[in-house]
N, C-alpha and C positions, 0 to 999 in steps of 0.2 A: 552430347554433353557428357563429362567424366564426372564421373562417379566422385564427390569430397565425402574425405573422412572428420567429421565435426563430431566436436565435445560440448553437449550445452549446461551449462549451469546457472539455477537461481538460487537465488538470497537465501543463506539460513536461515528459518522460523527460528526465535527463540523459543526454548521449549518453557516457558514458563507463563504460557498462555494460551488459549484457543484459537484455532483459526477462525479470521473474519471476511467481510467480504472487501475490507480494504487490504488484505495478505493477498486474495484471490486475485489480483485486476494481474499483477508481476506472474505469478505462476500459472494464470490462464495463457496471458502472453506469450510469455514461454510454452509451452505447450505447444500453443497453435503455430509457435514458426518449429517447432522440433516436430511435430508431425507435417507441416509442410515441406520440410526438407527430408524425412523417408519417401512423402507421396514422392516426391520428385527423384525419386531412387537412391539418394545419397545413403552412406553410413552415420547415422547418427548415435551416441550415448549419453543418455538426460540424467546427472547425478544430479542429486542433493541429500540434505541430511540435515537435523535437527541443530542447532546451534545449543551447549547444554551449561559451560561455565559460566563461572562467573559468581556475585555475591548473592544477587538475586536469589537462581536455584538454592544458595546453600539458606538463605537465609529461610525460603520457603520451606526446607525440607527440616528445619531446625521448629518450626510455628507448625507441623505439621507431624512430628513425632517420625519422622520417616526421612530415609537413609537420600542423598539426592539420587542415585541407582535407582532407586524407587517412584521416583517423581519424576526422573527421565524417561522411563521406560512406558507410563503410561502417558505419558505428553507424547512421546514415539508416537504409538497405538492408534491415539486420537487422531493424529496430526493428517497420517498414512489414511486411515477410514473415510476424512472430510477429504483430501486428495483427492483419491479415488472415487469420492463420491462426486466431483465434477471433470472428472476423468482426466484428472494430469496422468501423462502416464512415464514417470519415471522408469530406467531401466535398474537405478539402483537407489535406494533411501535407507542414508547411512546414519551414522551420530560423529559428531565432534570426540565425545568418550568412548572411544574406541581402540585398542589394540592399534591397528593402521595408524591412527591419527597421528599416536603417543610415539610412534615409531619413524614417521615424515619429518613430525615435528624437531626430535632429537636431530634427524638428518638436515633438514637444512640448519638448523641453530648452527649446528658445527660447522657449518660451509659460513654461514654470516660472523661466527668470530674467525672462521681461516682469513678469512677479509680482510679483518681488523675492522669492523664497522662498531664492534659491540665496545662501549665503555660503563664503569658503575660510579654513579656520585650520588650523593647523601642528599634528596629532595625534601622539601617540607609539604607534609600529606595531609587532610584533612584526617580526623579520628574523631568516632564520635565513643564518646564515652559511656552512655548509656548501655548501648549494643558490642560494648568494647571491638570495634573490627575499624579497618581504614576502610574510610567511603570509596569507589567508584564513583566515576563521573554519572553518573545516572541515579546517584545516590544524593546529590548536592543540586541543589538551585540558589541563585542569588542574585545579584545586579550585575549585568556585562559591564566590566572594565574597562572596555573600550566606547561604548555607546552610551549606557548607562539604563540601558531597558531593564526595567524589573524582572522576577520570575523567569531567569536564562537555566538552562540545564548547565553541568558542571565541565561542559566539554567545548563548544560553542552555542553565539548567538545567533538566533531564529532570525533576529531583525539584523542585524547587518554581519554574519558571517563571521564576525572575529573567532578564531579558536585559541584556548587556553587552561593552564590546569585552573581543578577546581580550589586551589588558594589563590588565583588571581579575581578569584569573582570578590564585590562588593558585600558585603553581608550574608554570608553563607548559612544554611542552612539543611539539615541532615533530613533526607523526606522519607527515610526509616523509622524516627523518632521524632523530629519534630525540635531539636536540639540545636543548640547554636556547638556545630562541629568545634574542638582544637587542632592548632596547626603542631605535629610532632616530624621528629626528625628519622629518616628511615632512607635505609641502603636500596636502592632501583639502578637495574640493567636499561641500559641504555642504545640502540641503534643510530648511530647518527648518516641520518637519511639526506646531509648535505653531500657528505662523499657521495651519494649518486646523484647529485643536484643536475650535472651534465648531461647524463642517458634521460633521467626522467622530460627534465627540457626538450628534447628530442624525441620520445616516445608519445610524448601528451600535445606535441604543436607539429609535429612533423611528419606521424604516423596518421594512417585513416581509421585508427583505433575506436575513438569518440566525436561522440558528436559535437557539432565548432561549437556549440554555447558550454560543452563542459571544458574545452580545451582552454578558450578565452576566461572562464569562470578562475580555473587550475591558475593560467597564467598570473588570474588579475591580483588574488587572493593567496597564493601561496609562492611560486617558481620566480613573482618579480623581487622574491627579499631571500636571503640564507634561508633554508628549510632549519626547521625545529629540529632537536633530536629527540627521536619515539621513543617515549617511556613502553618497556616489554615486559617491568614484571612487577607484580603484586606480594607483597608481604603476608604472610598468615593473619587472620583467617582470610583462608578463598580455596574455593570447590574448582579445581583444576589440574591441570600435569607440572607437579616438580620440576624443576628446571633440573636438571642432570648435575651439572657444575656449581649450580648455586643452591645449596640445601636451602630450604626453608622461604624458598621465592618462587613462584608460580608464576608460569607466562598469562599474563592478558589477552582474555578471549579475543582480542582481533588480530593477535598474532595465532591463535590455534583454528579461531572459525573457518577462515579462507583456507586454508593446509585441508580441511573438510572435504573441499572440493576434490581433492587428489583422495583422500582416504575413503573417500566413496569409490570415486574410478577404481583403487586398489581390490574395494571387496567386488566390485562386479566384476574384475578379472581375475581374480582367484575362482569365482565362482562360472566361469564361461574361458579358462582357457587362455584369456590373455595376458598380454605385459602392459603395465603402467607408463613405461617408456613411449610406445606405441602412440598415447593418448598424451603424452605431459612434455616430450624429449622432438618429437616426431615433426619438422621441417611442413609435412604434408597433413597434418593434422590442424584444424583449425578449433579457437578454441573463443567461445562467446559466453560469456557473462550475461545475465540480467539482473538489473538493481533497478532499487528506489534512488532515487537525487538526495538522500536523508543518508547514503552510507558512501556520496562520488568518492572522498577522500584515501578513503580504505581499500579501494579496488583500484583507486585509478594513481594513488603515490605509494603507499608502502607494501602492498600485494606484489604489482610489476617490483616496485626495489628488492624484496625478497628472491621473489621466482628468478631475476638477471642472476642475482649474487650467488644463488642454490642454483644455475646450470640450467633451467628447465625450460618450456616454451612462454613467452608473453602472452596472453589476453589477444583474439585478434581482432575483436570489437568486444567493446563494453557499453552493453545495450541499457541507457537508463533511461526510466518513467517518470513519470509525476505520479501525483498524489487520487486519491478516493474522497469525493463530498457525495453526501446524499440530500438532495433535494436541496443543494444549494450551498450547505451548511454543514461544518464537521460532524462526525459520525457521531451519536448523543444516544447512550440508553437507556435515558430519562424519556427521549421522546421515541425510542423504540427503535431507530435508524443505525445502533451501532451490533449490526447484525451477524451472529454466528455462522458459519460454513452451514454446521450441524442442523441449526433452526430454517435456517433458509431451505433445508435440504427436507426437510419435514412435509414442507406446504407449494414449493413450487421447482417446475423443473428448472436440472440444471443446463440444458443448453441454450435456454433463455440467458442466461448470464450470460453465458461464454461469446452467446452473439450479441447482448447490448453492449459487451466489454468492446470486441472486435468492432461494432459499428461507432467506438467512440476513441479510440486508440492510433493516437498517430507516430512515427519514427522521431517525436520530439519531447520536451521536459513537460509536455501542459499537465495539470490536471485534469481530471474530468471526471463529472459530475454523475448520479444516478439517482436519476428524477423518475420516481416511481412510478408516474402517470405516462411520461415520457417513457419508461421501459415497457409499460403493457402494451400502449399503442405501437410500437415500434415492433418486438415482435408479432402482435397478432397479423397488424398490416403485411410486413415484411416477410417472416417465415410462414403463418399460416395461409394468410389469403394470397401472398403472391406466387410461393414456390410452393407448397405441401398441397394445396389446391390443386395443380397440374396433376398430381399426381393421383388424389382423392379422386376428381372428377372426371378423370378417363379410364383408370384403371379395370375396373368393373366393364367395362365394355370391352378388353382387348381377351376375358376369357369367353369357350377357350379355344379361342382361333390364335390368339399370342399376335405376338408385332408381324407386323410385313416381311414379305421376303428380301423386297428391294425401297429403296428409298424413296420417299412420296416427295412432291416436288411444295417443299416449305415454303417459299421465296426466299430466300437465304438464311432462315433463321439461325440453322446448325453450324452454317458455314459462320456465319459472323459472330456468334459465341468463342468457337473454337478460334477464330483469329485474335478472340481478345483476352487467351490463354495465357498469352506469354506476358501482356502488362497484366494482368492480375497476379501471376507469380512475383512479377518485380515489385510489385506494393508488400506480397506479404514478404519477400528476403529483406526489404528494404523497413519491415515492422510497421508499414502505414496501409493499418488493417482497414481503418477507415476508407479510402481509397479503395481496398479491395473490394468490401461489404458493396460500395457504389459502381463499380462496376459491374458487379455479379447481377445487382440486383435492376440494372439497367438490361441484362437479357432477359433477368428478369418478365420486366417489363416491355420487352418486345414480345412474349411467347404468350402469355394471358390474353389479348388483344385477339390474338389468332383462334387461341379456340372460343372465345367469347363470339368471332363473326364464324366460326365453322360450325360451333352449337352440336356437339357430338348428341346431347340430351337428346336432341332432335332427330336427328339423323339416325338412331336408336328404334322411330317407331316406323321407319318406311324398309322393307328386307333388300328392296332395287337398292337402297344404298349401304349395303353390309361394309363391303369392301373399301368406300371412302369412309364408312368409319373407323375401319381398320387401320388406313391409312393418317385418319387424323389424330385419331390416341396413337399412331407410334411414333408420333412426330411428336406430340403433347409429352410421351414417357421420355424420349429420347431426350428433349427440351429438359424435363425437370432431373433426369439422370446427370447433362452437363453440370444443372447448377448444383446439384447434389456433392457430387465431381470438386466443383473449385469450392465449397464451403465445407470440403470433407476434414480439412485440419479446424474448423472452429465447431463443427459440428461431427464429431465422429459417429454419435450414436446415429444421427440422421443420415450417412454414410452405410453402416452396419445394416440399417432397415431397407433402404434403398438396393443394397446389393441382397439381403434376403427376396425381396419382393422380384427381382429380376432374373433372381438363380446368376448371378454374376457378382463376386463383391468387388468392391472398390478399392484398387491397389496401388492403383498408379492413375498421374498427372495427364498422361497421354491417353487414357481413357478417354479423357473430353473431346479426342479427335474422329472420334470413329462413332456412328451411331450404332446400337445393338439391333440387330435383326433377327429374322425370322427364328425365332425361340419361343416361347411358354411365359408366362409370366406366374405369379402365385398370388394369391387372393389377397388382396392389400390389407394392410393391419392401420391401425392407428400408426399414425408415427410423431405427431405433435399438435396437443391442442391450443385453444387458447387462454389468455391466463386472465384468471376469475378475478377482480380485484380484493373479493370476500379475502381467498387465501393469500393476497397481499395484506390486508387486514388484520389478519390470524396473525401470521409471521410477526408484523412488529408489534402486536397485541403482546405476544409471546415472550417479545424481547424486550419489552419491559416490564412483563412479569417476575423475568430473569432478574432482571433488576430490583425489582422489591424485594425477591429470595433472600439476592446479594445481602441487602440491608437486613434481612429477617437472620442468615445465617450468625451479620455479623454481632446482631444483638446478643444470639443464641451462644457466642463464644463469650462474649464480654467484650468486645469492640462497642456496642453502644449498653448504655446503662439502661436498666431496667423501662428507669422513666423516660431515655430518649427513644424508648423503643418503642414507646406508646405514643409515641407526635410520629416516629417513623424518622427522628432525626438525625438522618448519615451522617459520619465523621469524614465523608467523599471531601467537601470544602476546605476544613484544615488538612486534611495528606495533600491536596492540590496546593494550596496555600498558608504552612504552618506560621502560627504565632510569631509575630518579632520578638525579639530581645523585649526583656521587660525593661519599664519606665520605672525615673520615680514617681512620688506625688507632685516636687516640683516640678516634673517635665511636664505633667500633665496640664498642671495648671496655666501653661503658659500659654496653650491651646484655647483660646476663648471662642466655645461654639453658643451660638444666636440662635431663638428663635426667628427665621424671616418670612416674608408672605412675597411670593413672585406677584409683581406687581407689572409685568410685562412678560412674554415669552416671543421670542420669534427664531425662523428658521436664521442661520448663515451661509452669505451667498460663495458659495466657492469650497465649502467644508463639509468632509462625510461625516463626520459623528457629531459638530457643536451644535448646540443652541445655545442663543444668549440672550440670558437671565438678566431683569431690573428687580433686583431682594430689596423690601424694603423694611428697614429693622426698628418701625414705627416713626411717627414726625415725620421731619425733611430728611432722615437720612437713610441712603440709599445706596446700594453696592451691584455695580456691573460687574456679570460675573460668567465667563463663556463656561458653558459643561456640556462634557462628553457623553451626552445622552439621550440623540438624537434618533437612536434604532427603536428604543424603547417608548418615546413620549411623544405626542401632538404637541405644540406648541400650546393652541385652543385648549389643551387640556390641562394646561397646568396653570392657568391667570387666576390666582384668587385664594390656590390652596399656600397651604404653610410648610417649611420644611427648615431643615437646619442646615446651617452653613457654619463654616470658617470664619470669623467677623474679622480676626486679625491677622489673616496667612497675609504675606509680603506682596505686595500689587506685581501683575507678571505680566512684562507687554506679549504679546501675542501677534501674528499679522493679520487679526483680524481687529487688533485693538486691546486695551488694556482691561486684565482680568482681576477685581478685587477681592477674589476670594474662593470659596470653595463648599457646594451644597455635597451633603452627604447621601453616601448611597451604599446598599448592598448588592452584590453582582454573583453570576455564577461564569461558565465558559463561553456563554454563546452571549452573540451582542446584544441580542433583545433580551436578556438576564440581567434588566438592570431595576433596581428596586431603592425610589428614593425616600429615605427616611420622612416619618412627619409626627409632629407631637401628639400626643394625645388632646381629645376635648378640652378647651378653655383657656388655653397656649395661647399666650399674646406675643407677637412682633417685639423683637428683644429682649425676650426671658432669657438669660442666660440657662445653656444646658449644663448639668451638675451630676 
């Protein structure tokens, strides 16, 4: 097999956050196929670098008395510590604001206007007046345009994919302030990404770049109409690089973040000798990407349009993931599951992750979930009592005679691991770590069997059988060294230990073909225990500690008032969902809400979240009325009580039948957040609410 020289790169962290363990599932990922392609002797170079423009940073660094330099530099720090602390092992971690960057950046700009691709026309921008600055799309939420789903971010929608600026949204709103933004008129650089309409078509359906669901997605959603032209630059204020030619307009971090990737490459070959050419220009150089499915757009049409137009190598896979649920259920640290790098790293080890990540990780879009009950049992089963076990319990018996001279006759265990070498590599090149995890752990489970009927325990108290004990722990060592061997990229520390305990470390793939003989062994150490559910406990105890801090901090500043600091009541609800436009008195009034009494409740057959309500609003009259609020309520549980409705919203057929109205509710994120209003004591069936 020849030697490839590969470039790995993941997602820039933005630095204006902590790492979590839904950032960790992409840069474990990663990791584990860039240390399986050294095991396997290739060259490989793992950049990444902090992602740092944008409004965001400036606006933090402006609430925080401190320069953004200063806020970047220790978002660095952190970022690099929690890395390291689950052992990504980068060869270089760079920043976006960086010398390199600022200097790529200028180079390809001028190659994309040599082009002609770059045009400027006068767009209408949202501005919010309060904070005087133009929004970012991450600064605005509204109604999707196209679909009409409430609460869309300012770029596209979550529910059916449309993308758009944020003055095409329905009702906008500034989630800085809380402001209904105005639309102003302002000069923007423009890339028109149709002139590459033709290469991209061809790169994204005809290359083996992506994978077919993102090609068909590419196809369905953007390549079968004229491409947009890419808005490139932002007006003052914004914490970024000057455009060179256009004084007083700043590139848009998703034309500087990606450029990242090369300004990284650049500082580790300054720093070791090399050329960037080598790594970015270079025919023989292959060059992979990892993302989340939340950024396809950006790496897989306007990154490849840049890189063709600026000369340089494409993308030769763009490896994208899905998403992180914990226990079912978005990450929440109200209920402690939206968990730190840092806190996680306090109370439990990390190559527990890295193997529940790997045992649930396949070469596709899914998400996947991290069911805490589900992660303990899975390692202790898995890593400790299946594989760390072999090791544990023969160890001690091969000092200090050390392993066999010659090989003791297995029944083919060694031989049939080592033939299932080569599909185990192809799971992990091919990123379906799941697959691999299940193969490993099916020799696994051929090699425990063998010393469970050979019983070295045993064989220990009679001296006529020295030698077949010797025999049997170096087959038992040998066994757990294989699996040590093919689990060496998701588990490197367990790797590291294995080769100290052997006086042999673990370097290479082909180790797994050859058993270790007649050598020494060294007094076996711990190398993994199993996990306490206590310090599972601890952990998210922890992280929603965090969480009332948060809220203690924000009192502490004057975010919450005095008196809401005393109910502990977060202003989280309005920044999630700021205030509408105000009404008048007449608008209100036209709103007629009832006391009503549910005088029926039952499930609906065919539908995830209805139930359908008989409100009766005293006498004969009586309003069918379907609500969304079947995660939170029994049916049994709501016959009798009172609550308020809508007595005059307009009758809406439905296909489950026609809906007359509408009971009121408080919500937060999660589905079971649903809380329905009800009157106080002595509230009769048609009291008008006032």
């Amino acid at each position: 097999m020849n030697p490839r020289k590969i470039l790995v790169t993941a997602a820039l962290p933005y630095a204006n956050g902590p790492i979590h363990l839904g950032h960790l599932v992409e840069y474990i990922q990663t990791d584990i196929w860039a240390r399986f392609q050294r095991l396997r002797g290739h060259e490989v170079l793992f950049v990444c670098a902090d992602d740092t423009h944008g409004t965001a940073i400036m606006l933090r660094a402006q609430k925080e008395g401190r320069s953004e330099e200063e806020v970047i530099a220790e978002s660095s720090e952190a970022h690099q510590r929690d890395f390291a602390g689950f052992g990504v092992s980068f060869d270089n971690y760079g920043s976006t604001h960086s010398d390199e960057n600022r200097r790529l950046c200028g180079e390809i700009w001028q190659k994309i206007r040599d082009a002609g691709l770059v045009k400027e026309k006068q767009v209408e921008q949202l501005f919010d007046t309060e904070k005087e600055t133009f929004l970012a799309d991450r600064f605005v939420t509204g109604t999707c345009p196209k679909c009409g789903t409430p609460d869309q971010p300012g770029d596209n929608c979550s529910k059916c994919g449309e993308t758009y600026s944020p003055v095409e949204l329905i009702d906008p709103l500034s989630t800085i302030s809380g402001t209904k933004p105005e639309v102003r008129i302002a000069n923007h650089l423009f890339i028109e990404l149709e002139q590459l309409h033709g290469f991209l078509n061809e790169w994204t359906q005809d290359s083996d770049s992506l994978q077919s669901e993102v090609a068909n997605y590419l196809k369905g959603q953007f390549l079968g109409d004229e491409l947009r032209d890419w808005d490139i630059s932002r007006p003052a204020q914004y914490f970024g690089f000057e455009i060179p030619d256009s004084p007083g307009d700043y590139w848009y971090v998703w034309f500087d973040a990606p450029i990242g990737y090369m300004a990284s490459t650049q500082q580790w070959c300054d720093a070791n000798g090399s050329q960037i050419d080598d790594w970015w220009k270079n025919p023989e150089c292959e060059i992979h990407h990892f993302i989340g499915k939340d950024i396809i757009y950006f790496h897989t049409l306007f990154w490849p349009g840049m890189l063709k137009t600026a000369g340089y190598s494409l993308p030769t896979k763009v490896r994208i993931h899905g998403f992180l649920t914990v226990d079912g259920e978005k990450m929440s640290k109200s209920k402690g599951t939206f968990i730190k790098a840092e806190t996680y790293l306090k109370h439990l080890d990390p190559s527990a992750l890295r193997y529940f990540y790997a045992s649930k990780l396949g070469p596709n879009l899914d998400d996947i979930d991290l069911s805490l009950d589900e992660f303990q049992a899975k390692v202790d089963t898995d890593l400790v009592n299946k594989v760390v076990n072999l090791a544990s319990r023969c160890a001690k018996f091969l000092q200090p005679t050390g392993l066999s001279t010659e090989w003791p006759d297995d029944g083919g265990l060694f031989e049939q691991a080592a033939n299932s070498a080569d599909e185990i590599a192809q799971a992990y090149e091919d990123c379906d770590y799941n697959k691999a995890m299940r193969l490993i752990l099916a020799a696994a489970d051929r090699a425990n069997p063998f010393i469970e009927n050979a019983a070295p325990w045993v064989l220990k108290k009679d001296e006529s059988k020295a030698q077949e004990l010797q025999d049997v722990c170096t087959i038992a060592i040998n066994l757990f060294r294989q699996l040590a061997i093919f689990l060496a990229p998701v588990l490197p520390d367990l790797a590291e230990k294995t080769g100290d305990l052997l006086g042999d470390p673990i370097t290479s793939w082909d180790q797994a073909q050859t058993p270790l003989l007649g050598t020494p062994i060294n007094k076996f150490k711990h190398m993994m225990k199993r996990i306490d559910p206590k310090d599972i406990a601890k952990m998210t105890d922890e992280t929603k500690a965090e969480h009332e801090a948060e809220h203690e901090a924000e009192a502490a500043s004057g975010a919450l008032s005095e008196l809401a600091a005393k109910y502990n009541d977060s202003p989280q609800h309005l920044i999630d969902k700021p205030l509408s436009e105000e009404c008048t008195f007449e608008d209100f009034i036209k709103v007629d809400l009832r006391v009503a009494r549910v005088l029926q409740a039952s499930h609906v057959e065919g539908a995830d979240k209805l139930l359908q309500l008989t409100l009766g609003l005293g006498g004969d009259e009586q309003r069918n009325v379907f609500a969304g609020i079947k995660s939170a309520y029994d049916p049994a549980d709501l016959e009798g009580r009172l609550v308020v409705m809508v007595a005059n919203l307009k009758p809406r057929k439905m296909r489950f039948g026609m809906s007359e109205g509408m009971v009121c509710a408080a919500g937060g994120p999660e589905a079971t957040e649903i809380y329905l209003l009800d009157p106080d004591d002595g509230a009769q069936p048609g009291q008008r609410v006032t």
